[in-house]
C-alpha positions, 0 to 999 in steps of 0.5 A: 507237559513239564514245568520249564522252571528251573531253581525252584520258580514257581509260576505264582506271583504277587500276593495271590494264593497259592503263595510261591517258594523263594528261588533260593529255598525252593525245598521250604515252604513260601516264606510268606507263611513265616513273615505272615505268622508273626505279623498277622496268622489269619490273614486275607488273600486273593485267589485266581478269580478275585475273591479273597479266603482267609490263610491260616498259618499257625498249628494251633489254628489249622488243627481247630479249623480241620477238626471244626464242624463248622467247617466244610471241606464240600465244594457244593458249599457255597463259598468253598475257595479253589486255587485254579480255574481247572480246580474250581471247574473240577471240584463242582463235578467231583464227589468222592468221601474226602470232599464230603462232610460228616456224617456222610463223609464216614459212611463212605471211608469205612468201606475202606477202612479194614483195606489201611489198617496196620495189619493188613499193610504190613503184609504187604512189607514183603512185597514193597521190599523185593519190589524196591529191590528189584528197582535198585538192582536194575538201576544198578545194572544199568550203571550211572548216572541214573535218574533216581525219580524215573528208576525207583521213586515212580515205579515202586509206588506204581507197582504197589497201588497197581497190585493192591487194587487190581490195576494192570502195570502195563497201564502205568504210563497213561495212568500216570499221565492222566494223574500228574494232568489231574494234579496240576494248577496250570492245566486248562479246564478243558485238558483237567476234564478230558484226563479226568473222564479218561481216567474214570472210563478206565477204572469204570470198564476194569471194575466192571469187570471185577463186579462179573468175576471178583473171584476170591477177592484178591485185590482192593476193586474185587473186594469192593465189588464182593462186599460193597457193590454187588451186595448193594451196599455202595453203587458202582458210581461211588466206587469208581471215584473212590478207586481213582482217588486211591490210584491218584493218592497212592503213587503220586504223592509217594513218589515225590515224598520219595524224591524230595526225602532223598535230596534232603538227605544228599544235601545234608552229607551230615545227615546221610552219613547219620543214617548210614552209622544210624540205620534206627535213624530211619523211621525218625527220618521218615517222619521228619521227611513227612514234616519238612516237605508237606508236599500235598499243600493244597488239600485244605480248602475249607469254607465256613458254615456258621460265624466263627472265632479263630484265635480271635478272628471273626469267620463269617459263615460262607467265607473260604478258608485254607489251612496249609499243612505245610504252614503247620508243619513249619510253626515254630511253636510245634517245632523249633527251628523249623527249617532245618531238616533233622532226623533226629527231630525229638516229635515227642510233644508235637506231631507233624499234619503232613497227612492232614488231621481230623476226619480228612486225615489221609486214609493211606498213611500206613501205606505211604509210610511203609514204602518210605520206610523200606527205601529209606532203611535199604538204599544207603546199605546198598548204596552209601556213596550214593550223590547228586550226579549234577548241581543242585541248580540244574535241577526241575521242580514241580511248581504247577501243581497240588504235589510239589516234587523234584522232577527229575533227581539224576543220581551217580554212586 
């Protein structure tokens, strides 16, 4: 099911939170977030069911939150908010490390952590270049107009994470359904749920599989199974979860980071050709790409588990919070003139939070950032006359679910 909106109208009204994005700068943050932050940046809302949480919307604020111990990220804790009833029925049934606190929370990553070190992930530099180039070179052969989202921006992450855990391609289609279903808001409980057990039976029967003949361990799932689950080290429960998640994080949110970094830059013809003259441009333009969009916006629910003081406002224990990265990401305090998009953005006194901070801080980030990497050091090379191929106003956008994006980028060159 797609998002029948066009321009940018999202399916939130009102002031109840999620706050929507204006129709006529769908690619900025809910504006609420800057006429809040002047006013008032903690602030009440009210959710779906009635109750209210508290909304953060300064940096400062949303880093003390996300690195707080008095802060919880554990649906189990009473008083933890949600943003949808699907979220809400889901959440109460969903365990995986980045909903666990701390100490436990730990134990859990570090199985995982050697799998996302700079090292390691720069092997794999070779494999995401030939893979993207492989893309382009069919989109090309097949001639324009192409749909950039369909042709390069899904598949590239897809055919990564797949590799890298052990996933069979082949599957992509009904996975990648599975998963936009696991990300939306609007989505009713009972469709959340059944996509949900569908994907966790599919990951269960493939790691099953990995536990009998893990080989050599050439993949993610046949490490685990060789280092962590048959040694009795991690059960096979956990490790089904902690698999769905790296296949959820590891392509969705990537593709749409993909997209929208594209369509900032067609739409800015200034930048574009900056980074043609400029291709050094690139690295800069990917995390600037990071800043503006924070396209992952719905990850920071938080509750409180003692009273506590933020920027002088009282949070008592059980009350919910949310700390919106893209509220931080766009603080003019971390950076001025926030809105407008700038690849040669000078980041060196503040660091953008797209990937979360603290604890909770986004295990894949060398991943994504590689991959965002090599398209975007590649494409304009290969393509430099590349252009929207329809107006700005015909174009879908995601508004009904955990991952903003652009639904469909139909592109001519």
């Amino acid at each position: 099911m797609k998002d029948d909106t066009a321009g940018g109208r999202c399916p939130f009204e009102g002031d109840r939170f999620p706050w929507p994005r204006a129709m006529q700068e769908v690619l900025q943050p809910p504006p609420r977030y800057a006429s809040v932050r002047e006013s008032e940046p903690i602030r009440r809302a009210t959710t779906w069911d009635g109750n209210t949480v508290w909304v953060l919307t300064k940096m400062k604020d949303i880093r003390e939150v996300l690195t707080s111990p008095h802060f919880s990220a554990s649906p189990q804790t009473h008083g933890y908010p949600s943003v949808s009833p699907a979220r809400a029925a889901r959440s109460r049934s969903y365990r995986t490390f980045i909903t666990m606190d701390p100490p436990e929370h730990g134990q859990y990553r570090r199985t995982l952590t050697k799998e996302f070190m700079m090292k390691r992930i720069d092997e794999l530099r070779p494999f995401v270049q030939t893979t993207f180039d492989t893309l382009l070179d069919k989109m090309i052969e097949n001639g324009a107009p192409a749909d950039f989202i369909r042709d390069v921006a899904l598949p590239l992450p897809s055919v990564v994470i797949s590799i890298m855990l052990g996933v069979p391609y082949e599957d992509h289609a009904r996975l990648q359904l599975l998963s936009s279903n696991r990300m939306r808001l609007d989505i009713s409980p009972e469709l959340l749920a059944q996509s949900a057990q569908e994907m966790e039976q599919y990951i269960d029967r493939l790691l099953r599989e990995k536990e009998q003949e893990p080989g050599d361990g050439e993949d993610l799932l046949s490490r685990l199974a060789l280092e962590w689950i048959n040694p009795g080290k991690l059960s096979h429960e956990d490790a089904v979860q902690m698999a769905v998640l790296l296949y959820l994080a590891g392509h969705e949110t990537t593709a749409n980071q993909i997209g929208l970094g594209l369509l900032s830059l067609l739409q800015d013809p200034e930048q574009k050709a900056a980074l043609i003259a400029e291709p050094s441009l690139a690295r800069g333009a990917v995390e600037e790409m990071l800043r503006f969009h924070s396209i992952t916006h719905m990850n920071s629910a938080r509750v409180a588990t003692a009273d506590v003081m933020i920027a002088g406002q009282l949070i008592r224990k059980g009350e919910g919070v949310f700390a919106p990265v893209q509220a931080a990401n766009h603080d003019p305090e971390a950076f001025p003139d926030p809105e407008r998009f700038d690849i040669r953005r000078d980041t060196k006194h503040a660091s953008h939070v797209a990937f979360s901070f603290g604890v909770h801080q986004c295990l894949g980030q060398p991943l994504a950032r590689l991959e965002l990497q090599v398209v975007f050091e590649t494409l304009f090379k290969r393509l430099p006359s590349l252009r929207l191929a329809v107006p700005f106003e015909q174009l879908h956008f995601k508004c009904n679910g955990n991952v903003f994006g652009v639904e469909t980028l139909p592109v001519a060159w």
